[in-house]
C-alpha positions as CSV (number, residue, x, y, z in Angstrom):
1,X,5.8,-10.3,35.7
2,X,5.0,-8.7,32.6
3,X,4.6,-10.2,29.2
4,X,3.1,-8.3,25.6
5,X,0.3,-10.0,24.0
6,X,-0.8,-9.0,20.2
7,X,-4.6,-8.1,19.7
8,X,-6.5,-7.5,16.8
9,X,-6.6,-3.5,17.0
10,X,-3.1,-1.8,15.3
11,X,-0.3,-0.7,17.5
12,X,-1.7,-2.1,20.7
13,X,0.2,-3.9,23.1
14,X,-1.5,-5.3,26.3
15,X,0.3,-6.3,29.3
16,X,-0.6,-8.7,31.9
17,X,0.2,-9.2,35.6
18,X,0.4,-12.8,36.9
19,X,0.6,-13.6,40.2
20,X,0.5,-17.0,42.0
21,X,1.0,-18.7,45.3
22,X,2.7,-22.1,45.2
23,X,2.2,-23.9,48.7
24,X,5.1,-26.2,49.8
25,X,7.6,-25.0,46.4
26,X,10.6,-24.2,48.7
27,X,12.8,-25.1,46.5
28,X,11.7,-22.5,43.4
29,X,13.9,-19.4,44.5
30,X,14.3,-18.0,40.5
31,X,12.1,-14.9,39.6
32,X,12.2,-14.3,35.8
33,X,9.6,-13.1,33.7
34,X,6.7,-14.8,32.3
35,X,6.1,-14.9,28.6
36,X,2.4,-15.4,27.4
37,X,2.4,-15.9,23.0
38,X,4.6,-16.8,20.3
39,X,7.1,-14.7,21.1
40,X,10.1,-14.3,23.7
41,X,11.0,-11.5,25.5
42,X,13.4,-9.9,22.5
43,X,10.9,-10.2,20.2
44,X,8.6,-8.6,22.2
45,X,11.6,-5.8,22.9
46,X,11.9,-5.8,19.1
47,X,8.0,-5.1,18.1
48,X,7.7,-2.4,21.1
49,X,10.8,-0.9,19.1
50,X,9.6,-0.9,16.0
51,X,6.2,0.3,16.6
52,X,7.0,3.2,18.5
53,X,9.5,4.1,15.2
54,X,6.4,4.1,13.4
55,X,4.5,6.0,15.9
56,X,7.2,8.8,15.5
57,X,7.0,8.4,11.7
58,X,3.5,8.9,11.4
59,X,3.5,11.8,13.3
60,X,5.2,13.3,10.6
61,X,1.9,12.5,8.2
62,X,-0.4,15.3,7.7
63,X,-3.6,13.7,7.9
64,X,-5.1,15.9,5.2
65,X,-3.0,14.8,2.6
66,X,-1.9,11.6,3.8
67,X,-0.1,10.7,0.9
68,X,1.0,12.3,-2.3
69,X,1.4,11.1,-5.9
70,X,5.2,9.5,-6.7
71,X,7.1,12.3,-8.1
72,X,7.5,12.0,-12.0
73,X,10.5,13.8,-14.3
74,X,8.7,15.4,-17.5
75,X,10.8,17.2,-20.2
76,X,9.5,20.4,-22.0
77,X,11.0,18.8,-25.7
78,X,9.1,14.9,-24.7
79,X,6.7,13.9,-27.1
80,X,4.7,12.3,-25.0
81,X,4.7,15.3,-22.5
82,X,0.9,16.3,-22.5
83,X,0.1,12.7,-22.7
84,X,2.3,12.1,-19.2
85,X,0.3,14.9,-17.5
86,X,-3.1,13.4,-18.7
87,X,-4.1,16.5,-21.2
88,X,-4.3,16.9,-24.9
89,X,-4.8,19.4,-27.2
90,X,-7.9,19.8,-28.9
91,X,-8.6,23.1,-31.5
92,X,-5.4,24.4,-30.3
93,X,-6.4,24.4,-26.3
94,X,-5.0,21.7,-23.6
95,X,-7.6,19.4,-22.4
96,X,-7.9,16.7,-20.1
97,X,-7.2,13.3,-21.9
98,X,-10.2,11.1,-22.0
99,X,-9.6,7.4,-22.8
């Protein structure tokens, strides 16, 4: 019988084996899984599915860079152009704003 079982480290799942002997039970004939923690079996299914989508998505990160600024839109005619970029001009040279 297995069952998944949270712990405190990200994207690890633990399994555990049970096994028991029941003396004089002849009437338990059923074998069906045993579930240890909040969850059920398709919620277990459901997290094991999910994080191994996420596994496959982060393999995509370059851990160098592992994320990039949002992507921002700046016309050549805006006002407010330099500003947006963080630089100013300053005796006719662009400079890094300062606030």
């Amino acid at each position: 019988y297995e069952s998944c079982r949270h712990t405190h480290r990200p994207l690890q799942i633990e399994f555990i084996d049970v096994k028991a002997q029941l003396n004089s039970a002849r009437d338990v004939t059923a074998r069906v899984p045993l579930v240890i923690g909040p969850m059920d079996q398709q919620g277990c299914k459901e997290e094991m599915d999910a994080i191994e989508q996420a596994a496959k998505d982060a393999s995509h990160v370059d851990p160098n860079n592992p994320m990039l600024p949002a992507r921002s839109i700046i016309l050549a005619n805006d006002r407010e152009a330099l500003h947006t970029l963080g630089l100013c001009i300053v005796g006719g040279q662009k400079k890094p704003l300062i606030e």
